[in-house]
ZADO-1210 file (C-alpha; in nm, 4 decimals, padded with zeros to 6 digits):
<atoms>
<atom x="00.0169" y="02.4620" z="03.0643" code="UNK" pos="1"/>
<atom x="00.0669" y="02.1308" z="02.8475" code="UNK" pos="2"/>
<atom x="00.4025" y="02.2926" z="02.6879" code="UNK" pos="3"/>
<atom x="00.5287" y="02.3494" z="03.0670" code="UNK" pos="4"/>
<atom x="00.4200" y="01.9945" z="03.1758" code="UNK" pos="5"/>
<atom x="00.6255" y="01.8520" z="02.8728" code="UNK" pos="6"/>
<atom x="00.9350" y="02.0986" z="02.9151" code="UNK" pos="7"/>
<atom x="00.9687" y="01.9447" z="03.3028" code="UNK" pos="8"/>
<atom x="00.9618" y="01.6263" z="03.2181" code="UNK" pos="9"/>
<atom x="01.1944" y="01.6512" z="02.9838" code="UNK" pos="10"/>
<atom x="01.4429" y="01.8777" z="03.1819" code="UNK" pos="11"/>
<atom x="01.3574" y="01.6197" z="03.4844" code="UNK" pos="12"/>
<atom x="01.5172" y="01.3442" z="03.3005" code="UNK" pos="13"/>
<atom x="01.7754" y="01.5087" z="03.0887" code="UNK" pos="14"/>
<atom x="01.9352" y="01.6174" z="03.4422" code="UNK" pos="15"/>
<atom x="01.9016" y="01.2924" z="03.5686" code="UNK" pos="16"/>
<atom x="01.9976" y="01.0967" z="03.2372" code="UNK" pos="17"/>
<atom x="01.6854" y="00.9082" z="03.2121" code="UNK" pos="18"/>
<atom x="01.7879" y="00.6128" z="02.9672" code="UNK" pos="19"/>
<atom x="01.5401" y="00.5980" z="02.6339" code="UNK" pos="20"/>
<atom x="01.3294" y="00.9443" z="02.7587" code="UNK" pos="21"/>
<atom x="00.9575" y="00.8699" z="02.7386" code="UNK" pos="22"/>
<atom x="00.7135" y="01.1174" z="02.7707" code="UNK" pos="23"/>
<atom x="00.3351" y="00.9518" z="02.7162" code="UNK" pos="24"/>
<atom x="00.0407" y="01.1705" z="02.6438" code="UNK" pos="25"/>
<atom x="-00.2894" y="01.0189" z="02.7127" code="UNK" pos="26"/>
<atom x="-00.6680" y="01.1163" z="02.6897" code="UNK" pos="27"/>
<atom x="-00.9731" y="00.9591" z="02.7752" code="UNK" pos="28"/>
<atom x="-01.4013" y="01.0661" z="02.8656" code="UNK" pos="29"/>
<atom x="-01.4797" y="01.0327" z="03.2030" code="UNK" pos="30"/>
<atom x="-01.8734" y="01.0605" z="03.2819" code="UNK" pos="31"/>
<atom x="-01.8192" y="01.4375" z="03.3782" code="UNK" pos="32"/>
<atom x="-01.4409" y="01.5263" z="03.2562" code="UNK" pos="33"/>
<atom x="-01.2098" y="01.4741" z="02.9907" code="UNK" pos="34"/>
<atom x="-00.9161" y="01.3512" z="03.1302" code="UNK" pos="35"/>
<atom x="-00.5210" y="01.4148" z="03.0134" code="UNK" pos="36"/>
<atom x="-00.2303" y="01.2894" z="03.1594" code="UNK" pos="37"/>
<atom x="00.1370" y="01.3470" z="03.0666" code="UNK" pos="38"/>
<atom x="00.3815" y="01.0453" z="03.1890" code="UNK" pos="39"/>
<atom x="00.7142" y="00.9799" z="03.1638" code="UNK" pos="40"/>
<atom x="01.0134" y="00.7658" z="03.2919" code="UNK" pos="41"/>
<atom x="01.1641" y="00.9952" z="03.4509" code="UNK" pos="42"/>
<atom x="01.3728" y="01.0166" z="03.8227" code="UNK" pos="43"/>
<atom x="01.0165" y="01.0706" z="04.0060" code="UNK" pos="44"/>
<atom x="00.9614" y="01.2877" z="04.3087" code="UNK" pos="45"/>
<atom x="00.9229" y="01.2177" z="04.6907" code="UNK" pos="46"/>
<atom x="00.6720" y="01.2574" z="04.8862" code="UNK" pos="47"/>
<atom x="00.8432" y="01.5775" z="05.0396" code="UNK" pos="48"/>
<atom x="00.8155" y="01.6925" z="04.7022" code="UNK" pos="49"/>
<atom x="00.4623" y="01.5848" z="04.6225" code="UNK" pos="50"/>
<atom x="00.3721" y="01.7944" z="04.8933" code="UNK" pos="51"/>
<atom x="00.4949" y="02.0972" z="04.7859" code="UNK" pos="52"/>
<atom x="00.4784" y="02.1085" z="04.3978" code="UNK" pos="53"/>
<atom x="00.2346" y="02.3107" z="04.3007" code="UNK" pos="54"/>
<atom x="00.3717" y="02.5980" z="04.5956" code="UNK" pos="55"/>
<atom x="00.4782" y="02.9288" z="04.4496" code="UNK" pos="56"/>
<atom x="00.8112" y="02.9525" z="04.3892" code="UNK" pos="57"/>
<atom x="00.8690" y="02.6026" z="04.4729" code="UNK" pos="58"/>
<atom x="01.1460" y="02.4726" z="04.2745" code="UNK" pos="59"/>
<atom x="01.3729" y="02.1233" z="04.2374" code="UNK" pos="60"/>
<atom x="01.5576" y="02.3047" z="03.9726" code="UNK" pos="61"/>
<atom x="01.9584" y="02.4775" z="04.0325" code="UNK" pos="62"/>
<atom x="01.9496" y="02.8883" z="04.1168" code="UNK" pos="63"/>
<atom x="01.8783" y="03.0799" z="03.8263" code="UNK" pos="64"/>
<atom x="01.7156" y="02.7345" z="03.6291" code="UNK" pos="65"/>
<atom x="01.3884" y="02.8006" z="03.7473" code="UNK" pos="66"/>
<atom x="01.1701" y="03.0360" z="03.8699" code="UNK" pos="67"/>
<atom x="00.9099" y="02.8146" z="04.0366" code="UNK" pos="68"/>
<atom x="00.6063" y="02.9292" z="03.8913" code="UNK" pos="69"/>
<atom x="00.5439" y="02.7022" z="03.5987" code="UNK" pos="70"/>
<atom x="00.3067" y="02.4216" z="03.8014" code="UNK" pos="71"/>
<atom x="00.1900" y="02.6991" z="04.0553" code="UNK" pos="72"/>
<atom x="00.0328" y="02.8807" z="03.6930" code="UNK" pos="73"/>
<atom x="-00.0678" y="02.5314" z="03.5807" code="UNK" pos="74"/>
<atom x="-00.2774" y="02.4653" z="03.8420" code="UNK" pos="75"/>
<atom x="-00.4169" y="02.8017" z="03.8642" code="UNK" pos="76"/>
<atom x="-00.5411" y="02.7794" z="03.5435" code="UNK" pos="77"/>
<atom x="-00.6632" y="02.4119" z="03.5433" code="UNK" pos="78"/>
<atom x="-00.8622" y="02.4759" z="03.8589" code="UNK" pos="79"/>
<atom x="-00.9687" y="02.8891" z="03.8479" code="UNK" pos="80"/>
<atom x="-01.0245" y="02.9424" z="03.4879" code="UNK" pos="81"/>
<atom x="-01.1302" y="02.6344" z="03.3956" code="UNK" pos="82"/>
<atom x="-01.2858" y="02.5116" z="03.7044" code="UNK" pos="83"/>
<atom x="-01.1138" y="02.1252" z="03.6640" code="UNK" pos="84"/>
<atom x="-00.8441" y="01.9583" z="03.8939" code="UNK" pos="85"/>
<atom x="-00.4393" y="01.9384" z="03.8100" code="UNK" pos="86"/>
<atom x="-00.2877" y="01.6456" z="04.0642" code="UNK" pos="87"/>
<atom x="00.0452" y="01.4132" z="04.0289" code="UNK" pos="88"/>
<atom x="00.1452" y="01.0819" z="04.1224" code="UNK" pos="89"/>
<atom x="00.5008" y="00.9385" z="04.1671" code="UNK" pos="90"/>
<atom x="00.7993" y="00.7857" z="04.3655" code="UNK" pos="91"/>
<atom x="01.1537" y="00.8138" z="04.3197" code="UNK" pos="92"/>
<atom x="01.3003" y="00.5980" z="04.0528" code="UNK" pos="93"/>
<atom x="00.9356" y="00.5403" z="03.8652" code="UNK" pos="94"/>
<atom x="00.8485" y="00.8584" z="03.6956" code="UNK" pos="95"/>
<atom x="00.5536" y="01.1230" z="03.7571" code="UNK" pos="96"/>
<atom x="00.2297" y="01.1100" z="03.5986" code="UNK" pos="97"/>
<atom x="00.0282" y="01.4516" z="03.5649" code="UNK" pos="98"/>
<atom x="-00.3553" y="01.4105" z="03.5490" code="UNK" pos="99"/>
<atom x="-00.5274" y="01.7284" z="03.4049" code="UNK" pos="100"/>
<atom x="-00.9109" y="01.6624" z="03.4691" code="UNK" pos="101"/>
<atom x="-01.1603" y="01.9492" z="03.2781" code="UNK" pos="102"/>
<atom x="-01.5285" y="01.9327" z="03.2838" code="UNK" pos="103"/>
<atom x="-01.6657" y="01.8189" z="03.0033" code="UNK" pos="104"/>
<atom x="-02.0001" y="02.0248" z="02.9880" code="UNK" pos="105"/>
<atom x="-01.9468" y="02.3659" z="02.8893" code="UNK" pos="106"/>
<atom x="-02.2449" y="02.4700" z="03.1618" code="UNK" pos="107"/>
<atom x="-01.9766" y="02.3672" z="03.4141" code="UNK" pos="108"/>
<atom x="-01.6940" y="02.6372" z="03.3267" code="UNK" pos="109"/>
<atom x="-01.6779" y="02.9298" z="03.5094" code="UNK" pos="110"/>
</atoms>
């Protein structure tokens, strides 16, 4: 789920030739969660985008680049099997930001 966070950002802003490529990992406790977010500098996403990213089959990518199930799986995963909360923040021009938020007490997993 982390690889396929990390593998779109960095496609995202190869394709767009991000200058100086950043990706940022970041963790932190929250009172109930443990918080991760993967950032970069990337060409950022609209809100038409937004709205849609975590859609099956959903893709920005060319035919045949993607298959539009990598962030659908993510946020399976983050949410049903682990019972925590995958969301994204961006505009165009200022990058995305990824926040991966997992309970922190194992009582709370599913």
């Amino acid at each position: 789920m982390i690889l396929n966070l990390l593998k779109n950002a960095a496609q995202a802003m190869a394709d767009d030739g991000t200058p100086s490529p950043t990706i940022v990992l970041r963790t932190r406790r929250e009172p109930d969660t443990v918080l991760l977010e993967v950032i970069d500098n990337g060409p950022g996403m609209d809100q038409k985008t937004l709205n849609r990213i975590f859609e099956p089959f959903f893709t920005t990518k060319e035919v045949g680049a993607g298959t539009g199930l990598g962030l659908s799986v993510s946020y399976f995963i983050v949410t049903e099997q682990h019972n925590g909360r995958l969301s994204v923040t961006s505009k165009p021009g200022q990058g995305a930001c990824f926040s991966i938020r997992l309970p922190s007490n194992r009582e709370a997993l599913p």
